[in-house]
N, C-alpha and C positions, 0 to 999 in steps of 0.2 A: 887469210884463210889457210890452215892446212887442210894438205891437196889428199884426198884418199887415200891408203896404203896403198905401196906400189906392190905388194904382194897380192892383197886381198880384195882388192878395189873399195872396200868399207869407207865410209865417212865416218870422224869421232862425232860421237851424239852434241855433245857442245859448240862445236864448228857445223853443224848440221844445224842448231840452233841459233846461234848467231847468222849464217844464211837465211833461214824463214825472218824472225827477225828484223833483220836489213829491207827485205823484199817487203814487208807488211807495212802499210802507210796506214797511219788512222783514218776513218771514215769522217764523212761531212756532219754538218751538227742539224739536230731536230729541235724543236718547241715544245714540251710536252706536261703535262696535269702532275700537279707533285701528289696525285695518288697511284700515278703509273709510275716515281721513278726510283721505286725500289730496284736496287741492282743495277740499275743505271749509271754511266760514266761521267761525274759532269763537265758540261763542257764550256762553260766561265765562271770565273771567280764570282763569288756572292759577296758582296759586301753590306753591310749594315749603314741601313740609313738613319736608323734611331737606338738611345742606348736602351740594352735590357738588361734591368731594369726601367722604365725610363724615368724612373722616378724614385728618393726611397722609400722604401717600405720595409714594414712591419714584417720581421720573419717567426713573431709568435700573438697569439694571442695575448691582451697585457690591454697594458696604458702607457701613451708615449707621454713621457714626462723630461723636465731638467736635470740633469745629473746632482746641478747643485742643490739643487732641493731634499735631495734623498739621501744625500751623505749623513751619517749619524752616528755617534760612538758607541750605541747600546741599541740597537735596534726592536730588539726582539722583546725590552721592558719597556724603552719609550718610542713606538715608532712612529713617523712622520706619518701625518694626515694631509691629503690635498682633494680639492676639493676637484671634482669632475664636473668639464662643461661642455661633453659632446661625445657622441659616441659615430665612430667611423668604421662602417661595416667592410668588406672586401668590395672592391667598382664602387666606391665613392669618394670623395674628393672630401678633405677636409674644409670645412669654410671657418674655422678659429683658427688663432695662434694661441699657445701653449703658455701662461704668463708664470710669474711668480706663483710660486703654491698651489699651479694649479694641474692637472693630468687630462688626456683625452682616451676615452677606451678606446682602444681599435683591436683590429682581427687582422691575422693573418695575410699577408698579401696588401692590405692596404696603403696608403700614403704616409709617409711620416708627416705629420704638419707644422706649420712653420714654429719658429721657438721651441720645440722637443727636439731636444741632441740622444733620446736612449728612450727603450722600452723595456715594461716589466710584465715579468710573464704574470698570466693571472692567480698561479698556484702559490706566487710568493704576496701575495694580496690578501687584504680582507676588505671586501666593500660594497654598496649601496650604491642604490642609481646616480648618488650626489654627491657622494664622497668616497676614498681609497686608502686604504692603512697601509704604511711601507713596511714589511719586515724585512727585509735581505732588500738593501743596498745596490745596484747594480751600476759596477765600471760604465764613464760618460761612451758612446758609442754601442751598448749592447744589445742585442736583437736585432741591427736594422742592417737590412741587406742594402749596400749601397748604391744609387744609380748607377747603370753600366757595369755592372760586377761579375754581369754574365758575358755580355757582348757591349762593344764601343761605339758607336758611332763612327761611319769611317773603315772602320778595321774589314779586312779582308778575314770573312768567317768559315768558308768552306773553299778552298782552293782549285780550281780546273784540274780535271783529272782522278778527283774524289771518287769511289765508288758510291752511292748512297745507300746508307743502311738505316735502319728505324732511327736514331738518334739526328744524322743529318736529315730525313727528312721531316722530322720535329721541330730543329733551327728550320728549316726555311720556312716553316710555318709561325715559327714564333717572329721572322725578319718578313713577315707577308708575302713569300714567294709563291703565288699559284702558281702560274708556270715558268721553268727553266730549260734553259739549253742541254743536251745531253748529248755525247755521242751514239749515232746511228750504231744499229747492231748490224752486226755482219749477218747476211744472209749464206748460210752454205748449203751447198745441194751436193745432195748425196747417191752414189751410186753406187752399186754390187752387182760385180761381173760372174758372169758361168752358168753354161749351158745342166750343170747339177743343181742348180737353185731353185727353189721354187719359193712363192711369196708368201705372204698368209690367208687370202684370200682363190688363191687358186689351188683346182687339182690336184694333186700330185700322188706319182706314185712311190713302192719304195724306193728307188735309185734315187729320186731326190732327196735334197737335204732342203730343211725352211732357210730363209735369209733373215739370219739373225743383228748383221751385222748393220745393215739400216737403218734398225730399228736402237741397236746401243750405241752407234752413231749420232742418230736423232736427239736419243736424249743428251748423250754427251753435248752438243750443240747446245742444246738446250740447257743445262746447267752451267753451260759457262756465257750466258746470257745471249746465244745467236735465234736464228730463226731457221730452224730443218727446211728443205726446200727437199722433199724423194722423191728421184728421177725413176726409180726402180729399179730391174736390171736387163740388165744387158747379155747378150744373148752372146756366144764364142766365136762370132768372127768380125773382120775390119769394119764393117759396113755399120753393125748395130751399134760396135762399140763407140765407132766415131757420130752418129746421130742422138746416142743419147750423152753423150759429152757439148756435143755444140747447143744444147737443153741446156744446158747447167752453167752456160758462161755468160747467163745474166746475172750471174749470182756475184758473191763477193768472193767466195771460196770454191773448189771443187774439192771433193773428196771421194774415191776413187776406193773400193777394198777389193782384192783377188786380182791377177791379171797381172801381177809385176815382176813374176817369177820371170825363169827361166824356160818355162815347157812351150810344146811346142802351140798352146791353144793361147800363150801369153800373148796379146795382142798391143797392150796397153804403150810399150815403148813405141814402136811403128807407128800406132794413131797421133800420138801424141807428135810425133815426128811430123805427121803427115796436116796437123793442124799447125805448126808452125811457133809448138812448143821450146823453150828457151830452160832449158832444164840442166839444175845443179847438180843432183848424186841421184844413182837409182839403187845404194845399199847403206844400209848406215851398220855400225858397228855395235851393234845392241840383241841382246836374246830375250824374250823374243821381240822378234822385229827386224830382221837382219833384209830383207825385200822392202825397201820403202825408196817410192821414188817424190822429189818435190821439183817445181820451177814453176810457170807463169806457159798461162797461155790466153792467148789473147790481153796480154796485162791482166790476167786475173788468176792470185795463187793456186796451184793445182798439185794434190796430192795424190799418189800412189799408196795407198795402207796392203800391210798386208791380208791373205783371205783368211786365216784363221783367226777365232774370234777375242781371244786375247791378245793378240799380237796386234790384231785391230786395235782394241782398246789402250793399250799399253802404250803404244807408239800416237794415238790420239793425246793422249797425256804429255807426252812429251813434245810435241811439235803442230798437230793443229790448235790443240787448245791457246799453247800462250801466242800463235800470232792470230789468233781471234780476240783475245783481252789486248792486244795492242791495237787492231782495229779498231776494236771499242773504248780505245781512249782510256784505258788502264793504265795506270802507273808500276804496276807490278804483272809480275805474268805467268810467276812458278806457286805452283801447291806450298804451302808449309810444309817446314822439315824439319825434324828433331832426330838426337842421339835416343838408342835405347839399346837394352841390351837382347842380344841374341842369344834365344834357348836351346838351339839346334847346332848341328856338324852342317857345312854345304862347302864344295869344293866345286873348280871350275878353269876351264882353260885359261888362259892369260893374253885372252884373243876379243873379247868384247864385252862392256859392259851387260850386267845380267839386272833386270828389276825381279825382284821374287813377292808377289802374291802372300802380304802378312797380314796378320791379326794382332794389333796394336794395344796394349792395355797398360794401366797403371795399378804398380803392387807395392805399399809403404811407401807409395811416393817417386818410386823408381821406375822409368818405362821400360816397358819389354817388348820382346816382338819375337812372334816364328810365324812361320809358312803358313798356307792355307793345307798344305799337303802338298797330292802329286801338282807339277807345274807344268803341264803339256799345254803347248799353244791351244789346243785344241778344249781343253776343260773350261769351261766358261763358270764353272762353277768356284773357281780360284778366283771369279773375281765377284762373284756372288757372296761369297765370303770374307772377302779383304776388304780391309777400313783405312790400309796405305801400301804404300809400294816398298819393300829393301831394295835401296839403292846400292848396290857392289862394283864398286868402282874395275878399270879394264885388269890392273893391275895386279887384283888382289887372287890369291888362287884358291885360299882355303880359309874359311872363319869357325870358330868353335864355342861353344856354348861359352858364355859370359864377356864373350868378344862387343865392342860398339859397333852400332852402323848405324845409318843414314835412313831413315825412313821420311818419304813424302804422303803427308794424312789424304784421306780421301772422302773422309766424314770426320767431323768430330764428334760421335764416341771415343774414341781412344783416350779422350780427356774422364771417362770416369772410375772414378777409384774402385779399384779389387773389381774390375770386372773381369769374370770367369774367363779364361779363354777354352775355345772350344779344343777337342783333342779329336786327332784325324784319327777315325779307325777304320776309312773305307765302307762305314757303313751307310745307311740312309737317315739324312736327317727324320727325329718325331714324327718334322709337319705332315711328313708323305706316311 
């Protein structure tokens, strides 16, 4: 691990990353209804016990017939007749075989039956309940989707670790999994410190401010598959802080915003001291987000975010989220990223990685990205508006319009074509 600057005491966000990380052990495994496990981690290999298909079948409407019977050099002035002796609807089981000169109608999905090597669709047909005219010829093997062509018998179809999404939880309905193993989601409880706060259901007057930040916490939690657990807040000195933190260490995670500073109402280092916390860095080297403290207390990860509410959320992205998707048994743990091109000037120290609050689109095919506008930790509306982050690495001082960069999506929209991007003029959105 590189150790903090020895100037700045900052952690590089990547070595802040690889610490959470390291510390985060996945969680134990559940039992649970393959209609509950959308978004779910799984957590054993699914294997196939029968093939699917398990039988072949028919992948058109037609008549399954012999190839040799239909081959013809003129088709379409003299074509083969065979005589039909059964008709096989879809869920039914053929009970003939297929002899010389002769076809069986079948549908769709049904069984190929024995003696038929090929099927013809009905549009290349002309026929009677009794009999079937060949016109067009069809290569020996055509139409018939072959046993196992989906899945094996045996084969390992969904891997441990999988996230499930519509499609795997289709496979495990078509391999008859009702219920499967999944990992457990992380429970994190959350808490916002300071005597200026006030909640949504109480009082207040104006010297307070709402607590916003529990609440895009909550959901943040929430979309990356945990369960919100809100402690509320916590009031400015050692005693509340530490009572509603020893709340929250039933949980899997703590999460912690305001209180990490430097001032003198900062309490958060001290408690955590005083609980007998084992803690890695309390700055990381990121704007915003430069007060972020992480370690373990009581063996359960515990974060310091900062109090303003993008810097919350921003550094949420960075460092609670993906040691929550390893809790859960994730195989991956970062946002999607992609190159686009930048439409704006933005300049900056050569002192800490900056994420900038963008509006992501594609234009002829090419992605582009600029700001949401002003970028105050404190606009919460920069992220009310953004669909990903610009990533600007520590190094870089200055980018200019038609420059690349790094963006991490935060929805996908940005996937659709010639969408407008909005233009900051400081004004008020229509809606209001």
């Amino acid at each position: 691990m590189k150790a903090p600057d020895a100037t700045t005491g900052l952690t590089p966000l990547h070595d802040a990353q690889r610490i959470v990380l390291d510390a985060a052990i996945p969680l134990g495994l559940e039992k649970i209804s393959i209609l509950d496990t959308l978004g779910r981690v799984l957590g054993e290999d699914i294997i196939a016990e029968r093939h699917n298909p398990p039988w072949d079948n028919s992948a058109m409407d037609g008549f399954a017939v012999r190839a040799e019977d239909i081959q013809q050099e003129h088709p379409i002035s003299k074509p083969v007749t065979l005589t039909v002796i059964e008709d096989v609807p879809a869920g039914k089981m053929p009970t003939k075989s297929v002899g010389r000169g002769q076809a069986i109608r079948i549908m769709t999905g049904a069984p190929i039956p024995n003696g038929a090597d090929t099927v013809l669709k009905v549009e290349d047909t002309e026929h009677t309940p009794d009999s079937v005219r060949v016109f067009k010829p069809e290569p020996r093997g055509s139409n018939i989707r072959p046993q196992g062509e989906d899945v094996k018998k045996g084969d390992c179809i969904i891997p441990k670790g999988t996230t499930i999404r519509s499609g795997e939880a289709g496979m495990l309905a078509i391999l008859a999994k009702s219920f499967v193993l999944v990992y457990q989601r992380p429970r994190v409880a959350i808490l916002s410190t300071g005597d200026e706060l006030a909640d949504l259901d109480e009082r207040f007057s104006e010297e307070k401010i709402i607590n916003s930040n529990s609440y895009g916490i909550a959901a943040a939690v929430q979309e990356a598959g945990g369960v919100p657990i809100l402690l509320g807040i916590a009031r400015d000195t050692p005693a509340a802080l530490k009572e509603k933190i020893s709340h929250g260490l039933n949980a899997d995670i703590l999460v912690l915003s305001g209180g990490v500073s430097m001032g003198d109402y900062d309490f958060t280092k001290a408690v955590f001291r005083d609980l007998g916390a084992e803690m890695n860095f309390w700055k990381l080297a990121i704007r915003p987000g430069q007060p972020l403290a992480f370690g373990k207390i009581q063996g359960k990860l515990a974060f310091g975010l900062p109090g303003n509410p993008v810097s919350s959320m921003v550094t949420f992205e960075q460092l609670v989220r993906p040691a929550m998707l390893k809790l859960a048994g994730a195989r991956g743990y970062g946002r999607p990223l992609l190159e686009a091109v930048f439409q704006e000037k933005f300049s900056k120290r050569t002192d800490r990685r900056h994420f900038l609050r963008g509006v992501l689109w594609r234009e002829d095919g090419v992605f582009k990205v600029r700001t949401t506008g002003d970028q105050g930790s404190g606009i919460l509306t920069s992220m009310v508006k953004a669909n990903c982050l610009i990533d600007i690495p520590v190094e870089v001082e200055r980018i200019n319009p038609g420059d690349s960069v790094t963006v991490q999506l935060l929805s996908g929209s940005a996937w659709l074509e010639q969408a407008a991007p909005m233009v900051s003029t400081g004004h008020r959105p229509s809606c209001c």
